[in-house]
N, C-alpha and C positions, 0 to 999 in steps of 0.2 A: 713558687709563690703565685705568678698567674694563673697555675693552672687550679690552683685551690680558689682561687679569686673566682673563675669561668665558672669553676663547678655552685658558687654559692651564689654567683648571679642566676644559672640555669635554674638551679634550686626556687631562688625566689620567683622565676620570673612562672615556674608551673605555679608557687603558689598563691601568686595572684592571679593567673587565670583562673584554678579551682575556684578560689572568691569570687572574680567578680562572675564564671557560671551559675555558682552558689547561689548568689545576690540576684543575678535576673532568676533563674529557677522559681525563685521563691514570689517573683512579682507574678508568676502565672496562677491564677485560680484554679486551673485544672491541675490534677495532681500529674509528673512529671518527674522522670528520672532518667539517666543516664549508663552506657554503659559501654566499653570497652569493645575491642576486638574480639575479647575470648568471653564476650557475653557476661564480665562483672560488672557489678553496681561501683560505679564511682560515681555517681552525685542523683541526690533525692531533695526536691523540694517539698516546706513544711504542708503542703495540702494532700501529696502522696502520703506524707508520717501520718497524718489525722485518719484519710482514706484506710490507710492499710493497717492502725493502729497500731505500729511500729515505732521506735527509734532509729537514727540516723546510724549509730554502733551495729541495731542488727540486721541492717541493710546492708553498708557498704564495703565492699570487699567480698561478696557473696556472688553465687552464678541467679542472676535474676532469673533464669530458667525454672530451676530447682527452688529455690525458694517462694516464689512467686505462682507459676503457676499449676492449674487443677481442672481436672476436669468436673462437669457437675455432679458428678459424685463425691469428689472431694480425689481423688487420687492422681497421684503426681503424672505429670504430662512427659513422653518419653522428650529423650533430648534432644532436641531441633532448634531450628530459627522459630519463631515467635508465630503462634495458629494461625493462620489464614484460611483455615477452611470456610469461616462462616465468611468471610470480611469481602470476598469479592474485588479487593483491589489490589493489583500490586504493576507496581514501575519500577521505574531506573529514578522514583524522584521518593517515592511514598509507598507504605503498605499501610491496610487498616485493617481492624476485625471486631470480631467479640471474643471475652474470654474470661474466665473464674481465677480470680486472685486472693492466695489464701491469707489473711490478716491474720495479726501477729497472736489471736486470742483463738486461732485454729477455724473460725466461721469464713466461708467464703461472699468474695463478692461480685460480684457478677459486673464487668465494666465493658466497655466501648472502647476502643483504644486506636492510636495511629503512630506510624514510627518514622523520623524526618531520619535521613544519613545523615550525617555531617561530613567535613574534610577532616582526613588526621592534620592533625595537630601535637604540639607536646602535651596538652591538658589528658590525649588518651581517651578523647571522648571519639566512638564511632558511630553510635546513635540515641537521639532523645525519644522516650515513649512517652506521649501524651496520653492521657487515660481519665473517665472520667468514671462513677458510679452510672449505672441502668436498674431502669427496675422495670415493671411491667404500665401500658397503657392503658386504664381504668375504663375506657369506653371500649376494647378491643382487647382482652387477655392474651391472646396470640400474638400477636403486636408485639414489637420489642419498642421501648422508649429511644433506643438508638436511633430509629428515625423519626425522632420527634422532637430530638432538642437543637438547639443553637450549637454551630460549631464555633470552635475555639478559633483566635486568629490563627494560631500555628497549623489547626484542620484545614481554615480557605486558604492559607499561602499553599499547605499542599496538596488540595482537589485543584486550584489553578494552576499547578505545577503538572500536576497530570493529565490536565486537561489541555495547556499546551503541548506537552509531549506527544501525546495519540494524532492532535489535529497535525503538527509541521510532521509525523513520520508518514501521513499516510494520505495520496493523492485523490484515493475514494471517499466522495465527500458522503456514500451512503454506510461503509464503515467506520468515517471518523464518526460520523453523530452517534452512531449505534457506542461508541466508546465510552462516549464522552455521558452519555446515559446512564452508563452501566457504572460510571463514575457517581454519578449526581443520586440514583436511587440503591440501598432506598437513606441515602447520606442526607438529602437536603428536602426532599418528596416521596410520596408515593406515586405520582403518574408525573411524566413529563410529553409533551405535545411540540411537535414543532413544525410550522405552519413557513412553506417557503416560496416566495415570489420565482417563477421562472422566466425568463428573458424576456416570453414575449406578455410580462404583466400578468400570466396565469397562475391563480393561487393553487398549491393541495397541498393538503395535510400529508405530508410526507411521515412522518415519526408519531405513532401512539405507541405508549410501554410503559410498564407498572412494573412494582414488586411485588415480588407475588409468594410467599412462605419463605424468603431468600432466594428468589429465581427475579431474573430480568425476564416478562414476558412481554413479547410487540404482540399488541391487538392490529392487524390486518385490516380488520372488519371495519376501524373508524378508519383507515386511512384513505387518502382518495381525493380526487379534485373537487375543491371548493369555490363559493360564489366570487366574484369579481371586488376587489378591495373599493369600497364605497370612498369616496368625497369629500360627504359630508357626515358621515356618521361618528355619532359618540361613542360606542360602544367600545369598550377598552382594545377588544383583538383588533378590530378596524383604526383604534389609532394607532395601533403600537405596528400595524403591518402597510401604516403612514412614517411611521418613523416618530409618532410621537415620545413621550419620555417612559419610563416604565412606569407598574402601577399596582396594586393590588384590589383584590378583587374577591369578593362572596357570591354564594349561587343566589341570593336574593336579586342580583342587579339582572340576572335573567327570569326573575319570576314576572315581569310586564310584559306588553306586547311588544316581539322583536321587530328592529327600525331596518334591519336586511339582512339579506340571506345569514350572511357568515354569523349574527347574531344566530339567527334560527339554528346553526350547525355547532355553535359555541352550547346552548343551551343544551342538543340534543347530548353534547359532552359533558359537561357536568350532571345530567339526567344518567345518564348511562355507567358512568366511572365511581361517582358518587363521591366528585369534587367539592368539597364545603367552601374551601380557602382556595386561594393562588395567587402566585406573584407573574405577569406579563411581562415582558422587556421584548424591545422592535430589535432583532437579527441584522445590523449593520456592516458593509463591507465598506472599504476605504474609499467607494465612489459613490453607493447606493444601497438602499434598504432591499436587503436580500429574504426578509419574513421575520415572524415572531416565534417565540422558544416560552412557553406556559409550563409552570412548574403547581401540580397541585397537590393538595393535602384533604385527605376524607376526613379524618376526624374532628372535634371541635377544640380538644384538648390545647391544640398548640398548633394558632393559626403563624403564614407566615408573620413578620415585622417589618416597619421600612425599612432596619439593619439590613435584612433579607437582600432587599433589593441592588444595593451597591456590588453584590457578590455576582448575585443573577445578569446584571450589567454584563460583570467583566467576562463572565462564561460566554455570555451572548454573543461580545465584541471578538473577541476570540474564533467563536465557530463563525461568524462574518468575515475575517480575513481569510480563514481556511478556504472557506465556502467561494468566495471568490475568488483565490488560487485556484483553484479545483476548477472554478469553470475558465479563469483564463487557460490552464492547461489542456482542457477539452477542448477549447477552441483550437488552442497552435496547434495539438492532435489531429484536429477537422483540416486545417490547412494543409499539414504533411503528408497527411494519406490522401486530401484530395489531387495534392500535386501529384502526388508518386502514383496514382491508377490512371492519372489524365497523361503522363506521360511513356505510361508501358501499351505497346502498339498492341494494334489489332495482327493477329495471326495470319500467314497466307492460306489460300484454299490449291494444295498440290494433289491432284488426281493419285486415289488407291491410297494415298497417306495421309493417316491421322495427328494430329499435332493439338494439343493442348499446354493451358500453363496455368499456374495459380500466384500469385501475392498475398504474403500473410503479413499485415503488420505487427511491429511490436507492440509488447502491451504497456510499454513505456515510448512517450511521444521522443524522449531524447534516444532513440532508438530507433526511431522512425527513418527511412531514406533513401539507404543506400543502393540495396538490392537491385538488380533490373535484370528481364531475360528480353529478346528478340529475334526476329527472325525475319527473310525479306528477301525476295529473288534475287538473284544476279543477273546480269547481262549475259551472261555466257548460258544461264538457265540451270545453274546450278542455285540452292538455298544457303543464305548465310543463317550461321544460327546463333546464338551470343547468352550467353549467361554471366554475369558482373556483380562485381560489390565494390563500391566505394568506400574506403575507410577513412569514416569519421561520421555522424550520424546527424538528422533532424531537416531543416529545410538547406541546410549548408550541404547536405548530402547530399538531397534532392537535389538540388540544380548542379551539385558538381556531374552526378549521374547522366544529367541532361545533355550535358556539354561533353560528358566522354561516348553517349549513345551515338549522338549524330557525327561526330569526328572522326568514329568508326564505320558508320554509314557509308561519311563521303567517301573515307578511303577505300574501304570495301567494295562499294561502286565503283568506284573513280579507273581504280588500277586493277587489271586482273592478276593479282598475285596472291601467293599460297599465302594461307594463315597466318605463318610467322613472321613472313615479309612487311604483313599489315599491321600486327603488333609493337613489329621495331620500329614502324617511323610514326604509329601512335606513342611509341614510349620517347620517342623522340622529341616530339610535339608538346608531348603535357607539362613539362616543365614552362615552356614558354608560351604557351597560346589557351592556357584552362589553370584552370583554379584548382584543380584534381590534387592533392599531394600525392596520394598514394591508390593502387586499384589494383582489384584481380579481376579475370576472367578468362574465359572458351572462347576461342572463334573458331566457328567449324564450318565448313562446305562440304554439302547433302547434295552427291548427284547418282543416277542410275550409270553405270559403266557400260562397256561395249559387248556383255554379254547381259545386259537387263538386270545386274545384280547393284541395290543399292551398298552405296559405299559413303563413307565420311573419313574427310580429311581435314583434321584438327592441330591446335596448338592451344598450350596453355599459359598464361601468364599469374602462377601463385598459387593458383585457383584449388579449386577440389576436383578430382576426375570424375569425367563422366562416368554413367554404371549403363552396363548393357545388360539388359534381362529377354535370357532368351523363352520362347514361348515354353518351353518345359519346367522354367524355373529357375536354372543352371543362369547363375549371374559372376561378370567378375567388372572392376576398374580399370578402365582404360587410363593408365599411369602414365602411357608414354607422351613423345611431346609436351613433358613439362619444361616450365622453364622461369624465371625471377618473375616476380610481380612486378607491376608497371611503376616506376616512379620512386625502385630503390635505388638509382645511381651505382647502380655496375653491370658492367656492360661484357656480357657472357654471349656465345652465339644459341639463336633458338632454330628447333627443328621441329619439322611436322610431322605428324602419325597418321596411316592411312589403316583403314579396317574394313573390311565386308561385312555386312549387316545382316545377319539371316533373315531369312524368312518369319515373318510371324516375332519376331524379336520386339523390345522398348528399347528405347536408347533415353537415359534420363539425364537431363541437366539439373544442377541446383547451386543452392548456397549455404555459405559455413552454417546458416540461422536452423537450417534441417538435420546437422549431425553435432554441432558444439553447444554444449551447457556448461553452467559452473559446476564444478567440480566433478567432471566428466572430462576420459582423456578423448583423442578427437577419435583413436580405433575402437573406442569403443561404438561412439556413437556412426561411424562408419558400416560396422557391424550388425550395428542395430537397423541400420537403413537395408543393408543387405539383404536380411533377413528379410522383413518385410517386405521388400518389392518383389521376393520371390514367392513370396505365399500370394499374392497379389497379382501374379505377372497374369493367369486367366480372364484376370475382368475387362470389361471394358474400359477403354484408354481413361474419360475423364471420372471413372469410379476409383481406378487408380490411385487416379493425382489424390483425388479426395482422400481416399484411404491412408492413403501413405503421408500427407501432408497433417492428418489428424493423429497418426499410429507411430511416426518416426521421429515425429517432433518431440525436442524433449519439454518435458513440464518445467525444467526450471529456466527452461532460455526466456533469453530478455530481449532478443535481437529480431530482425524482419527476416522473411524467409522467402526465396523464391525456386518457381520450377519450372523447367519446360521438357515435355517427355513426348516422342517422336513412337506410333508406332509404325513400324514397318509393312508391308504388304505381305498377306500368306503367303502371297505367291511372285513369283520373279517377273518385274516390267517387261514388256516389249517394245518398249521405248525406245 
């Protein structure tokens, strides 16, 4: 009895939701239908029935694919998800296009259309296409009317759905605008202009682009630095890059004498684009007026509307908060790397031996930090040499870096002892006197022996082994003397590796940032490094670094990288 009872509540409860989608459906003026998982029509509002000359019978239940759509000849569109060729948009929020839908009397009609997801639900709806008629623009036959009318509210919720999507996924504030463009035309314009204050109060035209036969094209040629934002001027771009309220605006209000420069540069734009109408709005970030965002329209047909403007608003307020993310993030970037190169040392000058290093930062600031190389006599007149990573990244890195360089310093100095000696009572240390949680590195000591042969005596804590590249080519990993990384809590005993350096040999230091990517194992990219430092081992030491720093690196690492590569003397010391 209950369970017939559940079944006829579930019953009702789909068909009230079918009603009341029904019931809003129908309050839309643009024609608007619905459709399943498997791409059926389960609900069509009465301005679709009128558009398509259809009934509601010989709609629902159908694959709106096949029924619906055509191409301009009239023949059926192979089975897919819904054209997007022409439409230039697609998200994780919206797609849009153009497309021929064949009405129920066999004539096709030629529409504009946009498709929201939705959440399943038990109504079964997966998505609504909004869609409107198009026909051609009588001042402009080439022209499609698609960019010429008013969007629907369900179009601006989603161009501002996509418009935030592009700005929070992406830190480059010169690819989110180019997105967000590519969003706006030719949906709401045909040219958009975006004029941006930079820090130190200097204006440029950063962004000109039009649509251009269905193509996004950037004009270049207008973009560039512009006059100094005026005071007292009336002229709409000069208030709105005040911050005054947005505005709209005809080429008539540049046909008088201009009151200053950016007038005289505004005009040469509407002269040159062959801007009739537009809508202005001031570029605002949550402290300060970051520039203005100009949307314009060449024809006369269908100037903006103040409606226009509240849309133009939110786009604007939007690319403002991106735009100031973006520069606070270039700033903590500027801090990270200026820390991290202010604190990796100046090299020693050792007669007969060449010693070079490089630092790469990440291309992500929260990436930025860790890495460090060093080098630095000893008392005894042997060279300490140090290659490091600190794990965990950004200025937390940086300074934990800071604190494990000179800790290693002092003791390295301090005491004459082998490599691993110094290791164990730094890994002793970091728990209680540094902020370090976790670290790898080399320490090695670079001395000539009693027959003038250079030699290195190393130990490793995690680390990656050094690579020895001899002058022929012939390269291998120096594996031994490994031993735990600093500040895992277990306590294994470490041992030291000695080696004789040929003649004419590289000895390279580095870090994981030069051999690991995502979705790369780490022998591969090992291998990859191999290879190259041997194709490379002829050049000169700092054409090397260079090379190998450009050629081994992989294209999808995200991390900082560092090196220090040692080479050898042709010939044996007499030291």
């Amino acid at each position: 009895m209950s369970d017939n009872s559940d079944t006829c509540s579930d019953s009702a409860d789909v068909s009230d939701r079918r009603r009341f989608l029904e019931e809003a459906l129908d309050c839309v003026s643009a024609g608007v239908y619905a459709v399943d998982e498997k791409e059926r029509l389960v609900a069509v509002n009465a301005t679709a029935l009128q558009l398509l000359a259809r009934s509601a019978s010989d709609m629902l239940g159908h694959d709106a694919q096949e029924l619906l759509h055509r191409n301009a000849q009239g023949n059926m569109v192979a089975k897919k998800k819904l054209d997007v060729s022409h439409g230039e948009l697609s998200s994780p929020f919206s797609r849009a296009g153009k497309a021929w839908f064949q009405r129920g009397d066999g004539t096709l009609l030629p529409v504009a259309w946009s498709a929201v997801p939705c959440v399943s639900d038990t109504s079964q709806v997966a998505e609504l296409i909004v869609f409107q008629a198009v026909g051609q623009d009588e001042g402009d036959p080439a022209r499609s009317a698609f960019s010429r009318r008013t969007l629907s509210e369900t179009e601006r919720l989603a161009l501002l759905a996509d418009t935030t999507a592009h700005l929070i996924s992406n830190v480059d504030a010169e690819k989110s605008l180019l997105r967000v463009v590519e969003l706006i035309l030719p949906r709401l314009a045909d040219w958009v202009v975006i004029d941006l204050i930079a820090e130190g109060d200097e204006v440029s035209r950063s962004l000109v682009a039009h649509a251009d036969n269905g193509r996004i094209t950037v004009r270049e040629d207008l973009q560039g630095p512009m006059p100094p934002v005026p005071e007292t001027s009336g002229m709409p771009l000069s208030k709105a890059l005040r911050g005054a309220a947005s505005t709209l605006v005809n080429r008539e209000i540049y046909s008088g004498p201009p009151d200053t420069g950016i007038a005289v540069e505004q005009r040469k734009l509407f002269e040159v684009t062959g801007i009739n109408t537009a809508a202005i709005a001031p570029i605002r970030g949550p402290r300060e007026v970051l520039g203005a965002m100009t949307l314009g329209r060449v024809g006369s047909h269908h100037p903006f509307a103040r409606s226009d403007l509240a849309l133009l608003e939110d786009i604007a307020r939007r690319i403002g908060i991106a735009l100031e993310n973006a520069r606070h993030y270039q700033r903590q970037r500027q801090v990270a790397e200026t820390m991290q190169r202010y604190l990796l040392p100046q090299l020693p000058q050792l007669p007969g031996l060449e010693m070079t290093a490089r630092y790469l930062p990440a291309p992500d600031v929260s990436h930025v930090g860790g890495d460090w190389y060093d080098a630095f006599p000893l008392p005894c007149g042997d060279t300490a040499l140090v290659i490091g990573d600190v794990v965990g990244h950004d200025l937390e890195a940086a300074a934990g870096m800071a604190q494990l360089r000179n800790m290693l310093r002092a003791y390295t100095w301090a005491q004459e002892q082998a490599p691993h000696c110094t290791i164990e009572r730094l890994d002793q240390a970091l728990e209680h006197i540094s902020d370090v949680f976790m670290a790898t590195l080399v320490l090695a000591h670079l001395k000539v022996n009693e027959v003038g042969q250079w030699e290195l005596l190393w130990a490793s804590a995690g680390h990656p082994p050094p690579l020895l590249i001899h002058h022929d080519g012939i390269t291998h990993y120096l594996e031994e003397g490994s031993g735990v990384l600093l500040g895992a809590g277990v306590s294994r005993p470490r041992a030291d590796a000695r080696v004789v350096l040929p003649p004419g040999s590289t000895l390279l230091f580095y870090t994981d940032g030069l051999v690991e990517a995502r979705g790369q194992s780490l022998d591969t990219g090992l291998r990859r490094m191999r290879q190259h430092a041997a194709a490379l081992a002829h050049r000169s030491l700092d054409s090397f670094a260079d090379r190998l720093l450009e050629r081994a690196r992989p294209g999808t690492n995200d991390d900082d990288a560092a090196l220090l590569a040692v080479r050898i003397p042709a010939e044996a010391s007499d030291r």
